[in-house]
GUKOLMAR-496581 format. One record per atom (N, C-alpha, C): atom name; residue in one letter; chain; x, y, z; residue number from 1. Coordinates in nm, 4 decimals. Atoms other than C-alpha are relative to their C-alpha. Example, Ala and Ser with C-alpha at 12.3 -4.5 7.8 and 13.67 -1.06 7.14 Angstrom:
REM GUKOLMAR-496581
+-------+---------+--------+----------+----------+----------+-----+
: atomo : residuo : cadena :       xx :       yy :       zz : num :
+-------+---------+--------+----------+----------+----------+-----+
:     N :       a :      A :   0.0890 :  -0.1190 :   0.0000 :   1 :
:    CA :       a :      A :   1.2300 :  -0.4500 :   0.7800 :   1 :
:     C :       a :      A :   0.0900 :   0.1200 :   0.0000 :   1 :
:     N :       s :      A :  -0.0820 :  -0.1190 :  -0.0060 :   2 :
:    CA :       s :      A :   1.3670 :  -0.1060 :   0.7140 :   2 :
:     C :       s :      A :  -0.0770 :   0.1090 :   0.0730 :   2 :
+-------+---------+--------+----------+----------+----------+-----+
//
This chain:
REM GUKOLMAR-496581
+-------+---------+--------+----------+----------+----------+-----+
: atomo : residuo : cadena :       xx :       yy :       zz : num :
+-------+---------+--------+----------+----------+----------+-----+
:     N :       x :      A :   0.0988 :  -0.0988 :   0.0372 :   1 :
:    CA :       x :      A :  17.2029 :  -8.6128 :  22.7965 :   1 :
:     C :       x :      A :  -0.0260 :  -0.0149 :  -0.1492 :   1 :
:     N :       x :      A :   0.0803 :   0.0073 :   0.1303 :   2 :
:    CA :       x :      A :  17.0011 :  -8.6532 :  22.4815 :   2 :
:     C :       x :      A :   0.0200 :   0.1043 :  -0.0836 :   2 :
:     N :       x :      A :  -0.0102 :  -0.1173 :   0.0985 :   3 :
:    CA :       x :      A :  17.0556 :  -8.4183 :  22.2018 :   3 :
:     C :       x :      A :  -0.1169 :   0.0467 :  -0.0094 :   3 :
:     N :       x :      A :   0.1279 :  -0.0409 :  -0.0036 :   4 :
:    CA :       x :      A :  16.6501 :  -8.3186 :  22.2073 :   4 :
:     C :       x :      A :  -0.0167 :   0.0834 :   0.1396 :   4 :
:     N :       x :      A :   0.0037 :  -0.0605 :  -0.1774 :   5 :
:    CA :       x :      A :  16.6825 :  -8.2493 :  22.6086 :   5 :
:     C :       x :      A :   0.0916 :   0.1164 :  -0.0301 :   5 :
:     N :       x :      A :  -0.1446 :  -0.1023 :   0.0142 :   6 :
:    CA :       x :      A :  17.0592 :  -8.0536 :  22.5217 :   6 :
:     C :       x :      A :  -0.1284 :   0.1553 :  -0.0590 :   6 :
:     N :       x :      A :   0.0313 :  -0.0876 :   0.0545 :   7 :
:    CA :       x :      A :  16.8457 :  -7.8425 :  22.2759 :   7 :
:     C :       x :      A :  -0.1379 :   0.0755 :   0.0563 :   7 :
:     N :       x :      A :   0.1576 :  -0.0304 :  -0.0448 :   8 :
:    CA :       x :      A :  16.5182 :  -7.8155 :  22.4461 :   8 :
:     C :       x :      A :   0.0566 :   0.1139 :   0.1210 :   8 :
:     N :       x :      A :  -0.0327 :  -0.1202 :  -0.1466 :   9 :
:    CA :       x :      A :  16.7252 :  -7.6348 :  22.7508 :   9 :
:     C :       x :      A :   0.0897 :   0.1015 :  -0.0292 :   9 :
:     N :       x :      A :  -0.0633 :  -0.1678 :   0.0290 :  10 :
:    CA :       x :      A :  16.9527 :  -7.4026 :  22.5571 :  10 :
:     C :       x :      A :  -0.0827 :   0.0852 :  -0.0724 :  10 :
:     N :       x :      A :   0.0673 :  -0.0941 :   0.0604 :  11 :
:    CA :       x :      A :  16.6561 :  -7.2966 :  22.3656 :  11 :
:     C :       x :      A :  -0.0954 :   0.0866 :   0.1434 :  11 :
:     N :       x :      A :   0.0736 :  -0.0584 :  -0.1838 :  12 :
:    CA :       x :      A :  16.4993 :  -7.2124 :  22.7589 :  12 :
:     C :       x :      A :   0.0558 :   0.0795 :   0.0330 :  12 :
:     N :       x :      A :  -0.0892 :  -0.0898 :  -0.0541 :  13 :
:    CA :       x :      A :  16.8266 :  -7.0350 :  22.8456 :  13 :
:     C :       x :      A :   0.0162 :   0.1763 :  -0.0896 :  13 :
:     N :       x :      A :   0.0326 :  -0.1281 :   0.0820 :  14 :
:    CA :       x :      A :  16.7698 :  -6.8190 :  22.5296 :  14 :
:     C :       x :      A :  -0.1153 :   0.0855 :  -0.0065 :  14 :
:     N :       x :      A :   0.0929 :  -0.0791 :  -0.0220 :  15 :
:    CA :       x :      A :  16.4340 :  -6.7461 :  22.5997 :  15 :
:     C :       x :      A :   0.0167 :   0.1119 :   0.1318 :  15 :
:     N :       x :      A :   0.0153 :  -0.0700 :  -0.1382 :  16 :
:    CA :       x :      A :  16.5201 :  -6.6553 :  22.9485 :  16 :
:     C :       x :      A :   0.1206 :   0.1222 :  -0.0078 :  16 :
:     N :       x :      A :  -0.1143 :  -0.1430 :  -0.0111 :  17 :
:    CA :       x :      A :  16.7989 :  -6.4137 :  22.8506 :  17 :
:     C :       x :      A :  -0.0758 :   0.1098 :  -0.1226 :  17 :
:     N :       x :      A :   0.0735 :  -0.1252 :   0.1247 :  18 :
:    CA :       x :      A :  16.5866 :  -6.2398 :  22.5743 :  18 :
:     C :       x :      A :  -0.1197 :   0.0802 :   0.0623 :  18 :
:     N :       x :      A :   0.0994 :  -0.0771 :  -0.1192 :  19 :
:    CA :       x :      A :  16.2798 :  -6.1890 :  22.8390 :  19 :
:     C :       x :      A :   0.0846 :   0.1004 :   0.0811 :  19 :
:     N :       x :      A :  -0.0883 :  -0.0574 :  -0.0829 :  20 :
:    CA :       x :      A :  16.5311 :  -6.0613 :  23.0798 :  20 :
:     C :       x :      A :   0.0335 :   0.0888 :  -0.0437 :  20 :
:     N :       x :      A :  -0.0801 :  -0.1187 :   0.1000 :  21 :
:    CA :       x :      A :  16.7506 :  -5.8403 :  22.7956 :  21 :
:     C :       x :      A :  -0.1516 :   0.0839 :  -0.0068 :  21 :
:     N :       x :      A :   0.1304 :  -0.0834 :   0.0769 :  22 :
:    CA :       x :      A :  16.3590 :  -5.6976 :  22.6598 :  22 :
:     C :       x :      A :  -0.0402 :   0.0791 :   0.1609 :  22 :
:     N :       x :      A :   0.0618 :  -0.0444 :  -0.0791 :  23 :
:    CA :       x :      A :  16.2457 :  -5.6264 :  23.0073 :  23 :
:     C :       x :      A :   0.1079 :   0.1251 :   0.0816 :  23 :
:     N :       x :      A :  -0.1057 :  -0.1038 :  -0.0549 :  24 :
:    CA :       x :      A :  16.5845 :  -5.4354 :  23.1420 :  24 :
:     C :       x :      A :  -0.0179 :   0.0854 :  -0.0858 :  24 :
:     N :       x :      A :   0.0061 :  -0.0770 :   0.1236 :  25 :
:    CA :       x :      A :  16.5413 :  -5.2404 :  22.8350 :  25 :
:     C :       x :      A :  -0.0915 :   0.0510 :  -0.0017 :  25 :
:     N :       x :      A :   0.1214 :  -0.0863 :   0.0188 :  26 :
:    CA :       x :      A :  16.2115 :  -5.1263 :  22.9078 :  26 :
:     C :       x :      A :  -0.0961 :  -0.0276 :  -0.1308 :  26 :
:     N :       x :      A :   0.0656 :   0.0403 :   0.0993 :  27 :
:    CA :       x :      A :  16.0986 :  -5.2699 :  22.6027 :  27 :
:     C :       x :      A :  -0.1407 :  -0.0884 :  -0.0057 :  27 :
:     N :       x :      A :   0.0995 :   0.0825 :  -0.0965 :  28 :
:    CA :       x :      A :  15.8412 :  -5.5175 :  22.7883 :  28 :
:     C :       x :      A :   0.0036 :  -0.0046 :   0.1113 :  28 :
:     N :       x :      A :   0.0602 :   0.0115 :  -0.1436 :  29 :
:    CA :       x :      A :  15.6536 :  -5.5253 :  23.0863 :  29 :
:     C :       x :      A :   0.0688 :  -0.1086 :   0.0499 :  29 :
:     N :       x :      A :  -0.0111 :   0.0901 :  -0.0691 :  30 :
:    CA :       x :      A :  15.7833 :  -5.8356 :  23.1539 :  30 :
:     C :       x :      A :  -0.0948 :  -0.1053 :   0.0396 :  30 :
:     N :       x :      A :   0.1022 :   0.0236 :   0.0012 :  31 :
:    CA :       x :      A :  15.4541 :  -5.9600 :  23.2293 :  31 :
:     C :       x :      A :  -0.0521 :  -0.0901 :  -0.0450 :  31 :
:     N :       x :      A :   0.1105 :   0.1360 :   0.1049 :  32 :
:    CA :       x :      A :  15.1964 :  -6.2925 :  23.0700 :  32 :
:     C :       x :      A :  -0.0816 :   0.0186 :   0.1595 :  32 :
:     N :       x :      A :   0.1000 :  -0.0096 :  -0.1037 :  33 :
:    CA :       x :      A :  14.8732 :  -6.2935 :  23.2436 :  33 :
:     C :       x :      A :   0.0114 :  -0.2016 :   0.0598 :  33 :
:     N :       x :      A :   0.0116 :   0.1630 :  -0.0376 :  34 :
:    CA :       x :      A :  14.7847 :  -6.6697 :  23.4087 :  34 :
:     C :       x :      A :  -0.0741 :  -0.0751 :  -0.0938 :  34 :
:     N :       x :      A :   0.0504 :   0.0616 :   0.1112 :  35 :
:    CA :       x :      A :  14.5574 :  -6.7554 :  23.1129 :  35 :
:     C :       x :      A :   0.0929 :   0.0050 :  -0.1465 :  35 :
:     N :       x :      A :  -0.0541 :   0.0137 :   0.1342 :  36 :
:    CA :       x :      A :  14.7903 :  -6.6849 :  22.8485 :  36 :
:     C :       x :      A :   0.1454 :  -0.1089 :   0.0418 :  36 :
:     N :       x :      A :  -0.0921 :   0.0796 :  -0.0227 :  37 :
:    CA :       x :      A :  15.0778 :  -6.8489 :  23.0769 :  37 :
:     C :       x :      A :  -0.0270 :  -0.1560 :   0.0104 :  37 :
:     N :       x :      A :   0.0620 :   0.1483 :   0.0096 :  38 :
:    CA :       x :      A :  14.8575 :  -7.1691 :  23.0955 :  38 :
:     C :       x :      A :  -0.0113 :  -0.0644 :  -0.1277 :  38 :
:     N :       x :      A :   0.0000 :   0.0572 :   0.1414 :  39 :
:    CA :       x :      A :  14.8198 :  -7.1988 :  22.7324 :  39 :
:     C :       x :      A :   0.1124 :  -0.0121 :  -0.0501 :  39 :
:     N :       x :      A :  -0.1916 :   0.0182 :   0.0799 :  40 :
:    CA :       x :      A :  15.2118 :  -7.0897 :  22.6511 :  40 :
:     C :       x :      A :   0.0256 :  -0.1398 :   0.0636 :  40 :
:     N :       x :      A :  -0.0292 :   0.0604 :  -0.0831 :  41 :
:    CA :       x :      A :  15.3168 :  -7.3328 :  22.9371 :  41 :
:     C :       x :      A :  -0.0722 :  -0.1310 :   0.0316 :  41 :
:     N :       x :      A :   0.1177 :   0.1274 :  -0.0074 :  42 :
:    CA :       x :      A :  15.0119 :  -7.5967 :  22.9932 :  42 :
:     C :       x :      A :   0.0129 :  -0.0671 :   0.1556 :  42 :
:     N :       x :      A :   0.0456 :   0.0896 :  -0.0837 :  43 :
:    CA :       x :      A :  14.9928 :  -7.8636 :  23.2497 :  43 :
:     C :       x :      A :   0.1495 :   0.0702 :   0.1214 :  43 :
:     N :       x :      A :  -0.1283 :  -0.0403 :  -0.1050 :  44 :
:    CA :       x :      A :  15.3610 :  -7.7588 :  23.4206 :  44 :
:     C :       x :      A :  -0.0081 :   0.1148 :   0.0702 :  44 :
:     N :       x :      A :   0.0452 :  -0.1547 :  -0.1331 :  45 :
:    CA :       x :      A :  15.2869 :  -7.4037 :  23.5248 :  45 :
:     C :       x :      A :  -0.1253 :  -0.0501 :   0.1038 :  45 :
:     N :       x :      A :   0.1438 :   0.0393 :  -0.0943 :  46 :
:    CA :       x :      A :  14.9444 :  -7.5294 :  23.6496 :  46 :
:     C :       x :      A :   0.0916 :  -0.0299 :   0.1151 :  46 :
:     N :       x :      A :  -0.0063 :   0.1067 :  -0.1775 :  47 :
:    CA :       x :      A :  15.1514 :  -7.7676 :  23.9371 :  47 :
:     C :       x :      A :   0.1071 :   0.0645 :   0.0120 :  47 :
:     N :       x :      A :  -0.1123 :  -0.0909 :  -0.0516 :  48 :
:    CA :       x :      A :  15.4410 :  -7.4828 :  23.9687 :  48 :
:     C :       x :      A :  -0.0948 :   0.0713 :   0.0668 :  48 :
:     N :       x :      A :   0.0904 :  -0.1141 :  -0.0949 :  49 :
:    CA :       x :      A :  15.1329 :  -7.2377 :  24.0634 :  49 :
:     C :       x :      A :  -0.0758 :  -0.0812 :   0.1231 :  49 :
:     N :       x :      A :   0.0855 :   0.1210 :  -0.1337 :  50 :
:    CA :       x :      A :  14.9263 :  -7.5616 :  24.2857 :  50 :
:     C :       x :      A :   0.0964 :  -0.0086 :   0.0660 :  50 :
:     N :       x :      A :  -0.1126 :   0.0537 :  -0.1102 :  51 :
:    CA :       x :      A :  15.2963 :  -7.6035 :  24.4614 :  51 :
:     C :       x :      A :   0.0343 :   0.1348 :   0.0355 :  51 :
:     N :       x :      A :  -0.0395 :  -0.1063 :  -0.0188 :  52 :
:    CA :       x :      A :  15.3515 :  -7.2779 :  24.5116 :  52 :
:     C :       x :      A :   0.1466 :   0.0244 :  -0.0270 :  52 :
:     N :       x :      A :  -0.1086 :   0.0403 :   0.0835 :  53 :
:    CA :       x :      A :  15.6466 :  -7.3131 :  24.3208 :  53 :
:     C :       x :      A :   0.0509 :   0.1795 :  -0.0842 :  53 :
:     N :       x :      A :   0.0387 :  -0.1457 :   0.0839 :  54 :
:    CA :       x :      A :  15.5695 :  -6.9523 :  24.1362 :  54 :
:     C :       x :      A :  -0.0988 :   0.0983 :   0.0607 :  54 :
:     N :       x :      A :   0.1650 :  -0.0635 :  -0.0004 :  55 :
:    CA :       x :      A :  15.3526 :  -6.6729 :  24.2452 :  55 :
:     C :       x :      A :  -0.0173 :   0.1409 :  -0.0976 :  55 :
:     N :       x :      A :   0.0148 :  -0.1974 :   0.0647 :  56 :
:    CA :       x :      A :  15.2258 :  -6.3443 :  24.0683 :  56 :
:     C :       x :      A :   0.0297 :   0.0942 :   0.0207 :  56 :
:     N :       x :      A :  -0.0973 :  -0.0623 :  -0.0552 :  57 :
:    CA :       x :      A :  15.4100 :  -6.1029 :  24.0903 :  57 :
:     C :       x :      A :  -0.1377 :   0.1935 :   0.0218 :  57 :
:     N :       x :      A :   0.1281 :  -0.1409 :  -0.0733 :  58 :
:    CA :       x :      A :  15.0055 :  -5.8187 :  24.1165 :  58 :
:     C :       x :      A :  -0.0501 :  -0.0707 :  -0.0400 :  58 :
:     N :       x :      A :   0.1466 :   0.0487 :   0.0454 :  59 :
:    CA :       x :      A :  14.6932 :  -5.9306 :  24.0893 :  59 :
:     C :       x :      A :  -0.0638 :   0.1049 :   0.0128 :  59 :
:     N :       x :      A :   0.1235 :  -0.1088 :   0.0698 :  60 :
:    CA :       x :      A :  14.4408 :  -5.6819 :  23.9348 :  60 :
:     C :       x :      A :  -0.1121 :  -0.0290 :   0.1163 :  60 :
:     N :       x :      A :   0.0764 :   0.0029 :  -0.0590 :  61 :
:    CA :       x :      A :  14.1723 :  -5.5782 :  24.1321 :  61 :
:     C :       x :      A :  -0.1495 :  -0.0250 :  -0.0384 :  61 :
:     N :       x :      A :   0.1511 :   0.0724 :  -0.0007 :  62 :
:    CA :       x :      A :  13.8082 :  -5.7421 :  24.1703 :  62 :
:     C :       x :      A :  -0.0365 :  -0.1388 :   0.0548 :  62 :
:     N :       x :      A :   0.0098 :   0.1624 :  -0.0405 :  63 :
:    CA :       x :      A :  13.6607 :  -6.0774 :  24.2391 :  63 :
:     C :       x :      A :   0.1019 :  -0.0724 :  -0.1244 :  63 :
:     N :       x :      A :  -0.1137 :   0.0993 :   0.0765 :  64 :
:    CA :       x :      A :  13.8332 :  -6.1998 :  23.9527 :  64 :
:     C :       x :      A :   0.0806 :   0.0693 :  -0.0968 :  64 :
:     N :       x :      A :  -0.0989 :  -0.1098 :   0.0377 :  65 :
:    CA :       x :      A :  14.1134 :  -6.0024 :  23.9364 :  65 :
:     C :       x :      A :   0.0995 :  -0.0804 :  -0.1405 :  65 :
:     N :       x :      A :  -0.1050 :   0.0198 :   0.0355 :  66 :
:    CA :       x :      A :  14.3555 :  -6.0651 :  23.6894 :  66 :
:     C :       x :      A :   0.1587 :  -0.0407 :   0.0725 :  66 :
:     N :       x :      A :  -0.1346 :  -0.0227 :  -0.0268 :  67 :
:    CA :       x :      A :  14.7122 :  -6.2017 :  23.8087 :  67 :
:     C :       x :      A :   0.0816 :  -0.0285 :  -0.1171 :  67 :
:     N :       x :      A :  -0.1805 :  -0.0591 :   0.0990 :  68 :
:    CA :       x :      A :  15.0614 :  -6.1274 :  23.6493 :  68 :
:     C :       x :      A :   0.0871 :  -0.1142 :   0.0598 :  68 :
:     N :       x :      A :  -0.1447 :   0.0574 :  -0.0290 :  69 :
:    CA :       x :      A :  15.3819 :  -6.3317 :  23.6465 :  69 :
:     C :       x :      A :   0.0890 :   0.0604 :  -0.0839 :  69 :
:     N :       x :      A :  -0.1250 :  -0.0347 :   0.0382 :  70 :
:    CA :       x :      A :  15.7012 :  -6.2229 :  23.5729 :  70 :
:     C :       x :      A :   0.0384 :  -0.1307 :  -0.1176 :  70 :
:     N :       x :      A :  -0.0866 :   0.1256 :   0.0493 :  71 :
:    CA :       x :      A :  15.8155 :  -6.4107 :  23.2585 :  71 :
:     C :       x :      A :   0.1748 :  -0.0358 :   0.0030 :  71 :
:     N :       x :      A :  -0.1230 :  -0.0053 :  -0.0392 :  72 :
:    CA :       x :      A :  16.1412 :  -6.3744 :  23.3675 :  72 :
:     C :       x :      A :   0.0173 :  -0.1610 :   0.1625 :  72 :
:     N :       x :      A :   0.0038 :   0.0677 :  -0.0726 :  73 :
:    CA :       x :      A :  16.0352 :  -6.5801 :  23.6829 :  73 :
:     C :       x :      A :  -0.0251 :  -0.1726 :  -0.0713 :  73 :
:     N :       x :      A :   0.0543 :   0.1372 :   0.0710 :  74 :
:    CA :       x :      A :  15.8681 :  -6.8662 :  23.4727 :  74 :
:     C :       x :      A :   0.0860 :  -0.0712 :  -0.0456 :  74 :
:     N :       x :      A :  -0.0534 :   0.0648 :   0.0708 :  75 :
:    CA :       x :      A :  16.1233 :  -6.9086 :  23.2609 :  75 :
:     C :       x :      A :   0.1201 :  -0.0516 :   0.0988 :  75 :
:     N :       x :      A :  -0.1382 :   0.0113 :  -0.0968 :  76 :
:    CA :       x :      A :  16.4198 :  -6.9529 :  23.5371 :  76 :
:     C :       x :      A :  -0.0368 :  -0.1263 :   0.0222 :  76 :
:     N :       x :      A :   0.0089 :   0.0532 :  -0.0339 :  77 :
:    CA :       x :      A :  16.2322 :  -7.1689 :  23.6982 :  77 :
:     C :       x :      A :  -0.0446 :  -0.1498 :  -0.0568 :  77 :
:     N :       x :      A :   0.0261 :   0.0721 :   0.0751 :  78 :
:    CA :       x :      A :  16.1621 :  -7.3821 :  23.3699 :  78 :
:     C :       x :      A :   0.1529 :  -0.0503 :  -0.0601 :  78 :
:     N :       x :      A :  -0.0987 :   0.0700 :   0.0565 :  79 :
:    CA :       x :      A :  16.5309 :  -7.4076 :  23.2689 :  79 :
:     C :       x :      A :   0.1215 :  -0.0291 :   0.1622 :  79 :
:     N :       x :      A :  -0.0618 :   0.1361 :  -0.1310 :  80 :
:    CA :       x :      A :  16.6109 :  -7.5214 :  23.6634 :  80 :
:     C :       x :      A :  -0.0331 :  -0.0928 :  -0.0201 :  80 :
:     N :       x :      A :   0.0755 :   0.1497 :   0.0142 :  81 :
:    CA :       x :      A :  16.3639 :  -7.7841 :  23.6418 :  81 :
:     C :       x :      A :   0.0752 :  -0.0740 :  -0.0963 :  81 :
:     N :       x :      A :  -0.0832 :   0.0697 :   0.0635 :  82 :
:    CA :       x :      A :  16.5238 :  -7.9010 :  23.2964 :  82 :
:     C :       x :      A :   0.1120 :  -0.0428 :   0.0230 :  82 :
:     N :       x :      A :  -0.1719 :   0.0188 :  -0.0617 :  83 :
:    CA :       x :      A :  16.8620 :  -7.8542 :  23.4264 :  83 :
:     C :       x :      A :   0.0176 :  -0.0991 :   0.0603 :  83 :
:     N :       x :      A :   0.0356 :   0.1309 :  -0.0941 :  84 :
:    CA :       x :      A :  16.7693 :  -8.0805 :  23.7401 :  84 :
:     C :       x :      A :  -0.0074 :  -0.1249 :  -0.0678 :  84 :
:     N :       x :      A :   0.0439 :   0.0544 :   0.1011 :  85 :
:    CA :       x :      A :  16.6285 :  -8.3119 :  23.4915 :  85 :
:     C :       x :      A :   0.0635 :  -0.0675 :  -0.0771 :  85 :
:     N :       x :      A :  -0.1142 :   0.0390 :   0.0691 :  86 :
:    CA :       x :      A :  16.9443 :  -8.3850 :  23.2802 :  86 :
:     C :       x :      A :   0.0713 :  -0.0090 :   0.0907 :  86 :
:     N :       x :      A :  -0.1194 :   0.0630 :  -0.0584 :  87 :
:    CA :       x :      A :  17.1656 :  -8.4149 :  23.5785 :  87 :
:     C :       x :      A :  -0.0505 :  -0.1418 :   0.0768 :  87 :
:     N :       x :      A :   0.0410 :   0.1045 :  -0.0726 :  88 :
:    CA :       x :      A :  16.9695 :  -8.6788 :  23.7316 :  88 :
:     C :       x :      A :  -0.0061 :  -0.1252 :  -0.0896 :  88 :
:     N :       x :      A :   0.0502 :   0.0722 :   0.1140 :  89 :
:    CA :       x :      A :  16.9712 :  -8.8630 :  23.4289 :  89 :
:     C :       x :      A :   0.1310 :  -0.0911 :  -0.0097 :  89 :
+-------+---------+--------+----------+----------+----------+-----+
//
C-alpha cells in the first residue's frame, strides 16, 4: 500500500466519522443534494448512482424534484471501495 492511497483512506475514515459524529449530534442534516454530491464527488458517485450502488435517501417533490443522500452513506461506501482497492493490490 502506497503512502498517498494509506493517506487518501484515513483521510475518508475521518471524514466519515465527523459526518456521522455532526449528524448524531443534530448538528447536520446529514444531507448533500445530487448536484452538489456530483461536484464534491465527480465521475465516481455518478457510476455508484448508474449501479445502483447508492440511492437517496427523499426526493423533493415535482418533476424535478430534488434528491438527498445521506453523506454518511457516500462516504462508507467511498472508504469500502478504497479499502477493497488496497487489499487487492
Amino acid at each position: 500500500m502506497s503512502r498517498t492511497n494509506l493517506q487518501s483512506l484515513i483521510t475518508d475514515c475521518i471524514a466519515l466519522g465527523t459526518a456521522s459524529t455532526l449528524e448524531q449530534l443534530g448538528i447536520h442534516a446529514g444531507e448533500i443534494s445530487q448536484t452538489q454530491a456530483k461536484k464534491t464527488y465527480g465521475k465516481w458517485f455518478q457510476d455508484c448512482v448508474m449501479r445502483d450502488r447508492i440511492r437517496p435517501c427523499r426526493i423533493e417533490e415535482g418533476r424535478a424534484g430534488t434528491r438527498w443522500y445521506r453523506l454518511v452513506d457516500i462516504l462508507s461506501l467511498k472508504v469500502n471501495d478504497r479499502a477493497e482497492a488496497q487489499l487487492k493490490l
